[in-house]
Structure formats: structure tokens, C-alpha cells
N, C-alpha and C positions, 0 to 999 in steps of 0.2 A: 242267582247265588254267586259270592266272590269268591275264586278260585284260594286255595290255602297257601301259603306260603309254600315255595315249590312245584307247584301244578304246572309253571310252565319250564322247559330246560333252558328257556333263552334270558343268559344273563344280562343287564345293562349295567354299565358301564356310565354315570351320569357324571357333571359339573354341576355345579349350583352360581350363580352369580345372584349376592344379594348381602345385607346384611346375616350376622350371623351372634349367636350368646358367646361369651358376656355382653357384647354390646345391646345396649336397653331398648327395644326394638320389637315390635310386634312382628313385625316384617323377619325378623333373624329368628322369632321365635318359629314362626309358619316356615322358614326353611328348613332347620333341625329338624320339623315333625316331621315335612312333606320326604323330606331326604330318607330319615329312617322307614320313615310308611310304603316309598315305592323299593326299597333294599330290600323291608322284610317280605316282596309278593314276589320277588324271582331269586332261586339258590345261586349263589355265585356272584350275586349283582355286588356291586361296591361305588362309592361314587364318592369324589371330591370336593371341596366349599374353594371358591374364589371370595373373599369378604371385603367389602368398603369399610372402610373406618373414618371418624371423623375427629375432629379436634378435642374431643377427650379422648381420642386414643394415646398410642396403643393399648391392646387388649392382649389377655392372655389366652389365645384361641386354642381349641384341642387341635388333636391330630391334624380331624379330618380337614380343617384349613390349611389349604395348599399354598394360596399366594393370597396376599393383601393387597389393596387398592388402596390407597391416599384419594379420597372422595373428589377433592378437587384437580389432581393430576392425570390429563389427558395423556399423556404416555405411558401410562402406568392400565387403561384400561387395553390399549394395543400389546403391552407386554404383558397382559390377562393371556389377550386374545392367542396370543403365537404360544403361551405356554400350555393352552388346552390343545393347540393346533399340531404339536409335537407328543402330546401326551396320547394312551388309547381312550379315553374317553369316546365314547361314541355320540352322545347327543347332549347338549347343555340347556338347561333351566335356568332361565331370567325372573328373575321375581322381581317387580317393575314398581314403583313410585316414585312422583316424581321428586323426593327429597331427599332420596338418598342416594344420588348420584350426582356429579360436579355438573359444571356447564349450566345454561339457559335450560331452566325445567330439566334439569339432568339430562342434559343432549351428550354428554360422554360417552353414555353406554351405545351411541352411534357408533363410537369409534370403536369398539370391542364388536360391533356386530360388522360393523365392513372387514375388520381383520381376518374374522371368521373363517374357517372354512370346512366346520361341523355341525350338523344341522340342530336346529335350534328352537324352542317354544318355549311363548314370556307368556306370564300370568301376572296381567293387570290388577292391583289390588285398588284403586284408584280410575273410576271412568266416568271423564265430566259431564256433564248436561250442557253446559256452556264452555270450553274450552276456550284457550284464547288461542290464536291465530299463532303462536309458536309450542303451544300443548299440542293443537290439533295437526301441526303438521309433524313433530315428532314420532306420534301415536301411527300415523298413516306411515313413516318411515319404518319403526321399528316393523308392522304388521308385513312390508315389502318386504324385508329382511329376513323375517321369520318363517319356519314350515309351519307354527299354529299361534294362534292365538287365544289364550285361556281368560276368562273370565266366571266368577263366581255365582253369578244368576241371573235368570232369564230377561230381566229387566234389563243388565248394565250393558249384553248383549245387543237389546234394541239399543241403546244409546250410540253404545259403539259402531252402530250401523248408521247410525241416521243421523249423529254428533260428527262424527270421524271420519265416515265414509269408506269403513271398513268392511269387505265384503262378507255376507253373512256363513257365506261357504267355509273361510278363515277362522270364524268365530266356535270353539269349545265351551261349554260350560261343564263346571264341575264346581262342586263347592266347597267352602272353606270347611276344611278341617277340622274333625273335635274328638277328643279323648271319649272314648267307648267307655263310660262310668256306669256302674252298676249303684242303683238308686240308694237303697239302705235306710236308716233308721236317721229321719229329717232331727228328732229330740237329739239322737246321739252326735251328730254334727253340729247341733248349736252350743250342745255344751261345752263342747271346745273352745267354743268364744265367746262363751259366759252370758250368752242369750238363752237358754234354757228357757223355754213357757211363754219368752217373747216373741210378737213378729217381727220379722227382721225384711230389710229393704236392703238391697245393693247396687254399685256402680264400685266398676275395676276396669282398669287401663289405666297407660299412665297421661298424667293430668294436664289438660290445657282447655285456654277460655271456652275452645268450638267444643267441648265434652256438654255445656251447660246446666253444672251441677249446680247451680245457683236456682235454678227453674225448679230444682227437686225442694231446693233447701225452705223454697219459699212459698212451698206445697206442705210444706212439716206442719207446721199451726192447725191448721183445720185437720190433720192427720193427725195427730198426738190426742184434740182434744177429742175425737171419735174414739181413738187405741192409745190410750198412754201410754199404755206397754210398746210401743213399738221405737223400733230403733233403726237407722239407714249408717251403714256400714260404707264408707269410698274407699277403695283398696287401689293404692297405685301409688308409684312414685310422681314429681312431676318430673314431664316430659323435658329430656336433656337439651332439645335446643330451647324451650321456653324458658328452662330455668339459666343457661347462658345469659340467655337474654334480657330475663328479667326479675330472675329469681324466684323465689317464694308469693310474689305476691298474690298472685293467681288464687291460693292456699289460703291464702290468710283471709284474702277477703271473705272467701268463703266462712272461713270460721266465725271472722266480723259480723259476717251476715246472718250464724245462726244464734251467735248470742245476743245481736239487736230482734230475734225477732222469739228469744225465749225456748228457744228450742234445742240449744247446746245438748245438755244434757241425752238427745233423741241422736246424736250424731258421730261417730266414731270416722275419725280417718286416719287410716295409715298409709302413711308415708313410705313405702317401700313396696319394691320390684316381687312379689309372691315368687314362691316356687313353684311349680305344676302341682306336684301332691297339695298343696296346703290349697292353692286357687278351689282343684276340686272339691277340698273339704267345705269350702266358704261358700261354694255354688250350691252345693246337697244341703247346705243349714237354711240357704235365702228363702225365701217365700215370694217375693214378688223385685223381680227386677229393672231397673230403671235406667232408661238411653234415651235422654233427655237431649240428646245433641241438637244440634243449630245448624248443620248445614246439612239442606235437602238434598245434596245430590250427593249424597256418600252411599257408594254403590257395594260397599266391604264392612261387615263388624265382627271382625272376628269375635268380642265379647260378648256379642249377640246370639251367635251360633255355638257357645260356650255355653253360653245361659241356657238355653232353650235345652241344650245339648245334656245338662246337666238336672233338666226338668221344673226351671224357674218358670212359675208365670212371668209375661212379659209386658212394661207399662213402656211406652216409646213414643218418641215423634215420629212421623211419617216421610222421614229418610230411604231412600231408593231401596237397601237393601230391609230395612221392618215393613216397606209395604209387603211387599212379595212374602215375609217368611210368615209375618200375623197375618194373614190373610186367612178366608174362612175359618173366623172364630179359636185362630191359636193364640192371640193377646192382646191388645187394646194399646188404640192409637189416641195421640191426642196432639193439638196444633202448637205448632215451635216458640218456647218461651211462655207458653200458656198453663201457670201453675194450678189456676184453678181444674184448667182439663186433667191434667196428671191427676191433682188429686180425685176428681170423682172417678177417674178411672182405676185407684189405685184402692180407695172407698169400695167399689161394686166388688172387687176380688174378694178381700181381707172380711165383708161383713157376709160374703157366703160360702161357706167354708164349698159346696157342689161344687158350684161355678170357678172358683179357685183350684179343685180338684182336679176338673175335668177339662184345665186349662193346662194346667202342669202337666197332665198326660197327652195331651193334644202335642202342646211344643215336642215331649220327649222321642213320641213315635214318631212326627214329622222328620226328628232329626238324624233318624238309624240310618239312613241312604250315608248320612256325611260321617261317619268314623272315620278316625284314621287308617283303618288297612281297605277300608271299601273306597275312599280317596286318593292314597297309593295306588289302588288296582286301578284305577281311572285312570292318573297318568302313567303308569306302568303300559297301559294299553293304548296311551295316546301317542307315546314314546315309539314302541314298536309302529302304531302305525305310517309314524313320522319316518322311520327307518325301513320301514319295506317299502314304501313310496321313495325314498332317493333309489332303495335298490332295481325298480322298475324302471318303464319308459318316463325318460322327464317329461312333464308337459310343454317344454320348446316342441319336440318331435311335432306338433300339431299346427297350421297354418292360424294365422289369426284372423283370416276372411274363414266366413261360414262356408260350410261343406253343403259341394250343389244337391238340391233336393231333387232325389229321381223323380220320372213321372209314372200316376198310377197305374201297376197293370195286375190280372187275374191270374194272368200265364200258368205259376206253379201252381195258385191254389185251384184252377182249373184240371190242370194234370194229378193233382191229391185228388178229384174228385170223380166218383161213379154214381150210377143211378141211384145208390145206396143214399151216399153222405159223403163226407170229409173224411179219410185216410188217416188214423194217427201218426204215424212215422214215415220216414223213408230211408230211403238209403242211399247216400248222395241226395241225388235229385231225384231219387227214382222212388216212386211210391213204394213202402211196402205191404203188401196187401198182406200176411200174416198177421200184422198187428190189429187188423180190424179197423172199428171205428169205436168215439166215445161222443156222449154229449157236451163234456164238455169244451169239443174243440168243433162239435157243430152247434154249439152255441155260437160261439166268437166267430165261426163260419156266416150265420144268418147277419149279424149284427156285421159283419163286413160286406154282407152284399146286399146289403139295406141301403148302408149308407156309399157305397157306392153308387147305387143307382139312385141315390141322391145327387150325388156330382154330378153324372153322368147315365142317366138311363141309358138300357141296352135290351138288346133281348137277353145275353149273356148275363147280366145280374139280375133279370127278373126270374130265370129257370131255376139259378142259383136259391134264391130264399126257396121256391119250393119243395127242391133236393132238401134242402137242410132242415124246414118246418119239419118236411114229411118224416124225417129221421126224427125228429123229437118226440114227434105226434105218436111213431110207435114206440117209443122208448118209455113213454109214459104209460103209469099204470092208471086202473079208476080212481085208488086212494090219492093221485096226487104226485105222487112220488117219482122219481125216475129211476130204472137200469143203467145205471152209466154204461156200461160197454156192451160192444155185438160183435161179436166172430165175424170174419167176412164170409163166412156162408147165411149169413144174417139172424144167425141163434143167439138171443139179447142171454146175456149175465143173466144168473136168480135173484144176484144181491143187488139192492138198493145203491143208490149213487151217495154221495159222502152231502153233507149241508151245503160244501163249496160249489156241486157240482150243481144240487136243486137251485142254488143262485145263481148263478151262472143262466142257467135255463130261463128262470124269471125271468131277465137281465134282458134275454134275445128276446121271448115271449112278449114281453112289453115295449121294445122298440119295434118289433112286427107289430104290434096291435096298432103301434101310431102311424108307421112310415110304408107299409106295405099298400105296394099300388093297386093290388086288387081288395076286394071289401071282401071275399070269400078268406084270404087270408087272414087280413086281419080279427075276422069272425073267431074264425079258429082259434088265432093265436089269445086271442080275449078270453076263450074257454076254456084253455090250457091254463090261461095264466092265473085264471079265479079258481081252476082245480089246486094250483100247485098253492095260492097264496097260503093257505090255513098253516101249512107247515114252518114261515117264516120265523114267527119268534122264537123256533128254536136254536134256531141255527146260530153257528157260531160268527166271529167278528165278520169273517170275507162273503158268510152268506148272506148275512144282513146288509153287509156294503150292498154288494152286487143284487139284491133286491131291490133297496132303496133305490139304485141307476134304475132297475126293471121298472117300478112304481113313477121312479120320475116321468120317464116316458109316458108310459099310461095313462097319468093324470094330467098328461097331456091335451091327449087324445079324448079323455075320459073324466071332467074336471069335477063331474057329481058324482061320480062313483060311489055308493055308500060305505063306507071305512076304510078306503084307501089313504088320504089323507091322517088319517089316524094311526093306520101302523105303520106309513111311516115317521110320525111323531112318536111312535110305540119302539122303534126299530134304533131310530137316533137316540133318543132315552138311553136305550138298553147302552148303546153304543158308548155316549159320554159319560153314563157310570162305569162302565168297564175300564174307560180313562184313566177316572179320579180314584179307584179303588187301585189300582195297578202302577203307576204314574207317579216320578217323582221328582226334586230337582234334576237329578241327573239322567231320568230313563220318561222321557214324555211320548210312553206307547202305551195299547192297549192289552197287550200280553207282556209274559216273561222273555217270548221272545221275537227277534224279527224274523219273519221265514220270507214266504214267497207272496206276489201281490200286495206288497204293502203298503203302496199309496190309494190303492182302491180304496182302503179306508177313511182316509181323509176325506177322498174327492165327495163319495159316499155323504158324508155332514154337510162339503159345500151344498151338497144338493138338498138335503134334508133342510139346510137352512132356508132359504130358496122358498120352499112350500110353506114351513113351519114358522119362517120368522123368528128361529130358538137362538137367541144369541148365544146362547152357551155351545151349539153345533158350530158357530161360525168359530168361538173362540178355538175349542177343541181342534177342530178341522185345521184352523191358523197352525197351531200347537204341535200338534200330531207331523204336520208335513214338513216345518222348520225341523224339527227332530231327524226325519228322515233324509235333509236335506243336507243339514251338518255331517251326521252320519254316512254319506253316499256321496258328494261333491267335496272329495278329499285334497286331489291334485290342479285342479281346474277342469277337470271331467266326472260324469259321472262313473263310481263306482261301485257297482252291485254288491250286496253279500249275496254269498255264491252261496249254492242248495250243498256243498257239501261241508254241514256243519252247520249251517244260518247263524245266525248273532245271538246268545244271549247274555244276559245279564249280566254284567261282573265279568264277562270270560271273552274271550276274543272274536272276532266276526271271522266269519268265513271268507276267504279272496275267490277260491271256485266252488265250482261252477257260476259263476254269473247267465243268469237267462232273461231271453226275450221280454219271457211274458212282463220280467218285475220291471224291465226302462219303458214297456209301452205302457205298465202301470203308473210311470213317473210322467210319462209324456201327456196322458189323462188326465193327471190330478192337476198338473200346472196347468192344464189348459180350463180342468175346472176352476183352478183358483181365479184364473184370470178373467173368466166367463164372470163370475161373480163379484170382483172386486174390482177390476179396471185397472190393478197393482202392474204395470208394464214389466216388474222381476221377473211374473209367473209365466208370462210369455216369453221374458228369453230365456227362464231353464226351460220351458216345452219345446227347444230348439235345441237348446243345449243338449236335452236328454234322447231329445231323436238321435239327436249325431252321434251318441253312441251306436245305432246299428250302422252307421258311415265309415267308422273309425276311430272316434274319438274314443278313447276306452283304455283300457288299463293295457292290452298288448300293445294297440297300435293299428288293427286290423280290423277291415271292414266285416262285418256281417250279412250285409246288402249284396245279393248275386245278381249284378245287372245282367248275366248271361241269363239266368234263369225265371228273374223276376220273384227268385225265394231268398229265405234265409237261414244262414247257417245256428245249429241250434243252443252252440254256448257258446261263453270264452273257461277254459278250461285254466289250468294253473300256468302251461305256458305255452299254449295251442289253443287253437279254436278248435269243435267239436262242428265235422263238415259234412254232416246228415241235414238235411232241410226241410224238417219236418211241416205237420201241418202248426200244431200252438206258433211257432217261432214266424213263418212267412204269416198268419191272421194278426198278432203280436205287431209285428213289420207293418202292418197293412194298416190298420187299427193307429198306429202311430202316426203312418204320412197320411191319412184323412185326417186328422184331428189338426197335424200342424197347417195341410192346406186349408183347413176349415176357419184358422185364425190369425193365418198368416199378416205378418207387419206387411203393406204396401209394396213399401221401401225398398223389399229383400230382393235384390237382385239374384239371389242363388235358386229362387221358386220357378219354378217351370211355368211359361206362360200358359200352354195346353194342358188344362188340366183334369182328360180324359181320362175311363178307362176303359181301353181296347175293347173291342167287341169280336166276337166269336164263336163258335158251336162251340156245346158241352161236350168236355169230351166221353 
């Protein structure tokens, strides 16, 4: 849900750097909206325009233009920069192409970001596939310079990672902008323009050759004589440096081209800049709209996200950004410069009036995430987070050699433990035995002394699994189900454990069915684990994850099992529609919101894929953990949302609480990703994401208690929370087996011994 105007008290205070209206600019137009869009989500906000102008200025700018730029004068962007740097302005927006700044590919705007000294996020409208060797080192400059980097969809982002060499951590998406139209009566808008009863075709922006409205024109013939009735509408000025340069002819030819080919009559252009109300009227009359453009890698349309926005079906070349937005069946692509493809594509709409239907509702729903005030709210919240991040620890605070990896020990989690099970809390370091015990923290108890005495058999972790089994064993009822919690006088709860906790269970139940050194155990835990499976498809996202971990294991162990393979092809399913029902440009999760354990999720599909072979789990799973990666590696560290508050939709993330369990959930999922793809990123955020309990973290402060071999159990809003529970030391533990489990060679910070201690229970 998008917060209303006013929900939050904190005002911003922005600059804009970009073009601005009057000047004839798609780019000036996306400023005025995005500027007014993120004023109207905070009371009190206000923000000022820095504006380029070019050789048909000057303009008559409103108010809110503060200072002008002379596009070609480099001193003029430094006496930008020093007039935001004296003004209260708190943070500046760069609206970035590369033709509307002076210099080499507009390298000016360098010298307004070195002046700087307010923090700063550019939104890329323009990101190449091929970039040449002074774009591509520009792009990598500005992104050093800046606290974010925006880009408008998920494609241009890979580009920019893998073109650029821009880190994917840096990288935002949010998408372009479009006017919240309410649909209305399609007859009542044509007759405005004298298309009443006809079908009508469009292309708007303003005009130059890479637009390839010639493609359309030469698509008319075979379209007229199927619909005579039809008529294609080009709404647009030409484009001011084309026509500097070369006038009209761009125009003409085209019209040349429709009366050589008989089709004048089918064609309307207008010559002129629309105003916003009049565009929307001409969008609600179209019926099928046409982006005939010629160069593949345009990563930006805004007339495309207008159209769609506005409820046009959509006929298009297969340009960076109509692959991503027609994709499952929102419009129909066809090959660049190929008239005949446009027209059968434009054929299939227009002769079924369904399929046209339920094309124009497809674009219109896809495009509710991008309004203008749910696109405000986006940078409104990318802003603040840009600005709580200066007002924290800077990332220098951090060494840039890796933090030394402890070596394994039981110590605390031996001291949390009794003949019972695992202790939930403590106090300090001191157990507290009031709190009892629950399963789900001797779940993640067994699954840590498994894979210990993987490392390292001992007697100590072979006692271990049976302490924890046997707490499971009575914790489970006949139906299947479990008591999550027990009194320390060992009187279990009446009520049922939650779906997160019956997974969880699974989770240890089927890594004991594999890795348990005696065969009595794994017996058991096989029986436990076919009692509890029946219950799985109900359970919610984290149950099904951590089932799916459970099953991977097992079918391990277990490669015929009759239906295990199946649910979890049943489980993954469930999981990737939860996705694509839920999921959109800008929120690529399976809920409304993010809570706690949220990379299990993903890791979860890596695995599913793994068994299933489901390309859709591997995408998803890709999908899911990018999201949470942009989201959480803010600064150069990872950063949790904290359980007070969690993150949802539209509305701000929580800074505290940050917990254990969610960075040993990050340190699992990279290590699955990497398990499965050989991708060497996933491996260094599972390094990255441990060293958050080292220190690397939003205070600055370790987690890891090498006194006690536990760990502390949050980062608080400007404290750690200094109880060492059991979750947070299994958490801890769970983490440094997993990165000693895939450790680079190379890393000299890994412990050559990489035991764990041996000892009596205590």
C-alpha cells in the first residue's frame, strides 16, 4: 500500500538537475512530474530545478527553476554545484542522458558532481548494451560519485552491471512514470478527434529518424485494405536538435512515403508538442499503439509506459525496454524495420475484438505499480534511505581486507544446552532457563550438530543430534504436527507450532534422515519426517521454503521415495505463483511484505530447481534474491530490515531490530546460489553477509563473542542487544559452516584448523 500524502513527518528538501518545460524534452517532462510526485508524498517537502538549456534557449522557466546551465559551459555546471552546496537542499536528483549535457557524451555533469558536496542519486534514462569506451567510463564515474543509481527496469539494470561494471548493490530500479488515468468511454475520446466508429493507431513523441515511423507507414497498405476504416495518428513535434540540423525533412519524407504508397488519406500528423490533458485524451481514443523504433538497446520509453498506462494495446519492436514490459502476453513484438511483422501483428488485435480486449487490460493492470504518486513514494523512500545512510557509520569505518573468520566452536551452544534440548534465551551469556525450550530453535540446533560433525566428528556433536532429535521426537504429536514450545519443567504447550515452525522441523528431520551417523537415528528421523510431510502444502512461503531444504536432503538420502520429488515440484509451483501474483516492476517478492528469513526463500527454488529442473524456480529464485540484495546491501554492507516494523510495500523498511537469523538466511541463500550456478558474486556476498556478525554492519560492531563462542542477539537502532541467545549463536554457527563449507582457497582470513572443539555435555 503507498503511504498518502503526509504519512511521513520527514520533509525533503530535493534539487533536480536536468532539463525542465518549456524546453521540448521528454527528459524535462519526467522531471516536473517526478519533482511534483515525490513533494506530494512528504508535508512540508519543497524542491528546486537546476535546468540546461540549449541553443534555442532561453526559456521562460517557472518559479521553481533556480539556476540555469548553458549546456555547453563547464563553469556554469561548478557554479550549479556550489549554489545547491550553500542552499538547504538536502539531497539532488540527476536526471542523466547523455545529450543533454556539454562535454564528451555530456561529461560536464562530472564537474557538478565533484563540486558536490550533497548527497546525490542519478536516474539513468539511457543504458547501452554496447557503450563506447568514453560512455562506459563516464557511467562508471558518475555511479562512484553517487549514493544510488536508478534505472527503470530490470533488464537495463543487468546491462548496467555487466556493460558498465556497475555494482549491482548500487543499482535501484523503479520505473518510469505515468499519469493515473481513469479509462472512460474509448467512443467519447475519439470523437474528440473526429475518429468516432474508426480504429485508430498511434505513435507520440517528438520526431526523429530512430523513432521508425516509416516501418508503420509501410505496414498501412495491407492494414487499410483488411480496415479501411482505420486511421494512425503521429502526435509530436520534430525533435529540436533534428530539426536544427535538418529541418523538416524527416516529416516530409514520411508523408512522401504515404502518398507514394496510397495511404495518405489513413494518416494524420501533428506537428506539435501535446499538452498532458490533450496526450491523455489521444491515449484513451487509441486502440493499438505503435513503437516501431530501430534501436535495440533503448532501455527507456516513456511513450510506452504512457500507452500501456493509458490502456493501449501494444504493437513494438523488441527494444530493451517492450521486451520486459510485453512479456507474458501484454503485446506483441515484431522484428526492427519489418513491416510486414507489425502488420500481422497489428491484423491479430484489430480482427479480434477478445484478444484486443484482454490485451488492453493486461498492459493497464501491469502498469498501476508505475503511477505517479506510487513512483514519488519510490524515490521519496530511496531519498531518505540515501540520507539515513550518510547520517550512520560511513562505509570507510570498515577495513578493506576481509574480517578473520573465527574457528568453529559449540562452547555457548553447549552451555544453552540440557538433557532436555536447546534453551531459548539467555541473559547475557547466561542461559535462561524460565524461557524453556522451542522446536524451532532445536531444529536449527540438530541441523548444527549434523553438520558439524560433518566437519569434525566428536563425541560432543554426535550426543548433540540426540539431545535435539529426542526434543523433537516428543514434541511431535501422532497427527504430524508439532507443540512448538515446553516449560522447563518439560510440560509441552496444548497449541500447535505455527507452518514456519512445522518447516523448520522438516528442514532438521531430513538432514538427520541423510547425515546422521547412527542408522537408528536417521530411522526415526525418516518417520517423523513422512508423519509431518502431509501437512506441507499448506503452509505458508518460509514453510515451504524450509521444507523444500528438508526434502532436498532426504532425497538425498532417499532418491525413490514415492512423492517426494513431486511435492517438491508441488511446493516450488505453489512458491513461483505466489511470485508472479504478488511481484512487480518494482517489489520482485512473494508477499506484501518483507519480514524475517527472507532469503530462505529463494535459496528454497535454487534447490527446487536442482531436483525439478523448473526453469521458472531458477529464474524466480535469480529474481527474488537480486531484489533482496538491492534492498539489504545499501552502504557496502549488508543491511537487515529490522523486525521492528519489517518493510512493506510503498512504506519505509525498518532499520531495527536487525537479526541473526535473517544475515545467516543471506549467508545460505548466496552460498545456495553459488552451489548451483558457479556465479563467483554469490560467493563473495556469502562472505560479505557473514561479516556482518564480525562487524561489518550498520553500527560498526561485532556480534561474534569470541569470549564466549555465542552471539549477541540484534543490532538495535543504536546498540546491540547483548543477550546471546540460542536462534542468534545456531544463526552464527549455521553461517560459519556454510562459508567454511565453500570457502575461496585463496582467503587467507580462513582458519587453517577447522575443527570443532570436543567436550562433555554439559
Amino acid at each position: 500500500m503507498v503511504a498518502a500524502p503526509g504519512d511521513s513527518a520527514t520533509p525533503l528538501r530535493l534539487a533536480y538537475l536536468g532539463t525542465y518545460p518549456p524546453r521540448r524534452c521528454g527528459i524535462g517532462t519526467f522531471t516536473r512530474d517526478l519533482a511534483e510526485a515525490v513533494a506530494g508524498r512528504r508535508d512540508g517537502s519543497s524542491y528546486q530545478i537546476l535546468a540546461t538549456t540549449d541553443a534555442a534557449g532561453p526559456y521562460e522557466y517557472p518559479d521553481a527553476v533556480r539556476f540555469q546551465l548553458r549546456q555547453g559551459e563547464k563553469q556554469d555546471y561548478i557554479r550549479a554545484a556550489d549554489h545547491v552546496n550553500f542552499s538547504d537542499t538536502r539531497l539532488v536528483s540527476v536526471q542523466h542522458e547523455f545529450g543533454i549535457y556539454g562535454g564528451d557524451d555530456g561529461s560536464h555533469v562530472l564537474a557538478f558532481l565533484s563540486r558536490l558536496d550533497k548527497p546525490v542519486v542519478a536516474t539513468l534514462h539511457t543504458v547501452l548494451r554496447e557503450p563506447s569506451a568514453s560512455q562506459r567510463s563516464l557511467v562508471r564515474a558518475m555511479a562512484e560519485r553517487c549514493d544510488g543509481i536508478v534505472v527503470m527496469n530490470a533488464l537495463a539494470a543487468d546491462v548496467l552491471e555487466e556493460s558498465h561494471g556497475v555494482s549491482r548493490s548500487a543499482i535501484e530500479v523503479i520505473p518510469h512514470g505515468i499519469p493515473d488515468l481513469p479509462r472512460g468511454d474509448q467512443d467519447h475520446f475519439k470523437e474528440r478527434f473526429g475518429v468516432r466508429g474508426r480504429r485508430m493507431l498511434l505513435t507520440f513523441g517528438l520526431l526523429s529518424p530512430n523513432k521508425g515511423i516509416e516501418t508503420a507507414i509501410r505496414a498501412l497498405p495491407r492494414l487499410v485494405e483488411r480496415f479501411p476504416d482505420l486511421v494512425y495518428f503521429v502526435v509530436g513535434a520534430t525533435h529540436p536538435n533534428v530539426k536544427r540540423q535538418r529541418g523538416e525533412e524527416y516529416r516530409i519524407a514520411l508523408e512522401r512515403e504515404a502518398l507514394t504508397l496510397g495511404v495518405a488519406d489513413h494518416v494524420v500528423f501533428r506537428d506539435e508538442f501535446v499538452d498532458p490533458d490533450e496526450l491523455a485524451d489521444v491515449l484513451r481514443a487509441t486502440d493499438v499503439y505503435l513503437t516501431p523504433y530501430l534501436d535495440a538497446a533503448q532501455s527507456t520509453s516513456g511513450t510506452l509506459s504512457y500507452a500501456m498506462g493509458a490502456g493501449s494495446a501494444v504493437v513494438s519492436t523488441p527494444y530493451l525496454h517492450a521486451r520486459e514490459f510485453l512479456a507474458d502476453g501484454r503485446g506483441r513484438m515484431f522484428g526492427f524495420g519489418d513491416s510486414e511483422g507489425m502488420a500481422m501483428g497489428v491484423e491479430a488485435l484489430l480482427s479480434d475484438a477478445g484478444e484486443l480486449k484482454r490485451t488492453r487490460e493486461a498492459a493497464w493492470h501491469f502498469t498501476r505499480p508505475m503511477t505517479w504518486p506510487r513512483v514519488g513514494e519510490a524515490y521519496a523512500a530511496l531519498a531518505e534511505r540515501v540520507l539515513d545512510r550518510r547520517r550512520g557509520p560511513a562505509p570507510q569505518v570498515f577495513p578493506r581486507e576481509r574480517f578473520p573468520v573465527p574457528e568453529p566452536s559449540l562452547d555457548h551452544v553447549v552451555r544453552m544446552t540440557d538433557d532436555t534440548g536447546i534453551i531459548q534465551h539467555a541473559t547475557y551469556s547466561v542461559p535462561a532457563r524460565g524461557t524453556g525450550y522451542c522446536v524451532d530453535d532445536n531444529s536449527r540446533a540438530l541441523i548444527v550438530a549434523l553438520r558439524s560433525h560433518r566437519l569434525s566428528a566428536s563425541p560432543r556433536t554426535a550426543s548433540l543430534m540426540v539431545v535435539y532429535l529426542s526434543y523433537l521426537e516428543s514434541s511431535q504429536k501422532s497427527d504430524g504436527r508439532f507443540r512448538n514450545f515446553m516449560l522447563y519443567n518439560r510440560q509441552l504447550e496444548s497449541h500447535d507450532g505455527s507452518d514456519d515452525c512445522m518447516g523448520r522441523a522438516l528442514w532438521a528431520l531430513g538432514e538427520c534422515a541423510r547425515w546422521a551417523p547412527e542408522r537408528g537415528l536417521r530411522r526415526l528421523a525418516t518417520q517423523m519426517f513422512e508423519r509431518a510431510l502431509p501437512w506441507a502444502p499448506r503452509f505458508g512461503p518460509r514453510g515451504m521454503a524450509t521444507t523444500i531444504l528438508g526434502l532436498d536432503a532426504f532425497i538425498a538420502r532417499s532418491p525413490d521415495h514415492e512423492g517426494a520429488r513431486s511435492i517438491v515440484g508441488h511446493l516450488s509451483d505453489q512458491l513461483v505463483q505466489r511470485y508472479r501474483t504478488e511481484a512487480d516492476a518494482m517489489w520482485r517478492w512473494f508477499e506484501p511484505d518483507v519480514t524475517y528469513d527472507n532469503a530462505l526463500i529463494p535459496l528454497a527454488l535454487f534447490r527446487a530447481h536442482e531436483i525439478t529442473r523448473d526453469p521458472s524456480a531458477l529464474v524466480v529464485a535469480r529474481q527474488s534474491l537480486s531484489f533482496l540484495e538491492r534492498l539489504c546491501f545499501e552502504g557496502g554492507y549488508l543491511n537487515l530490515v529490522g523486525n521492528e516494523g519489517w518493510h512493506r510495500r510503498g512504506s519505509h523498511r525498518a532499520m531495527a531490530d536487525e537479526q541473526p537469523v535473517d544475515a545467516a538466511a543471506f549467508v545460505l541463500a548466496f552460498r545456495g546460489a553459488y552451489m548451483v550456478t558457479g556465479d563467483p558474486h554469490y560467493r563473495r556476498r556469502m562472505r560479505e553477509s557473514f561479516e556482518w556478525f564480525l562487524g561489518r554492519n550498520r553500527l560498526a560492531t561485532p556480534l561474534y563473542d569470541p569470549t564466549t563462542s555465542g552471539c549477541l542477539d540484534a543490532l538495535g537502532r543504536h546498540e546491540v542487544n547483548e543477550n546471546q541467545g540460542a536462534e542468534s549463536v545456531l544463526s552464527f554457527l549455521l553461517s560459519l559452516l556454510a562459508v567454511l563449507d565453500v570457502a575461496d582457497p585463496a582467503d587467507p582470513a580462513i582458519p587453517a584448523e577447522r575443527s570443532v572443539a570436543s567436550g562433555p555435555i554439559a
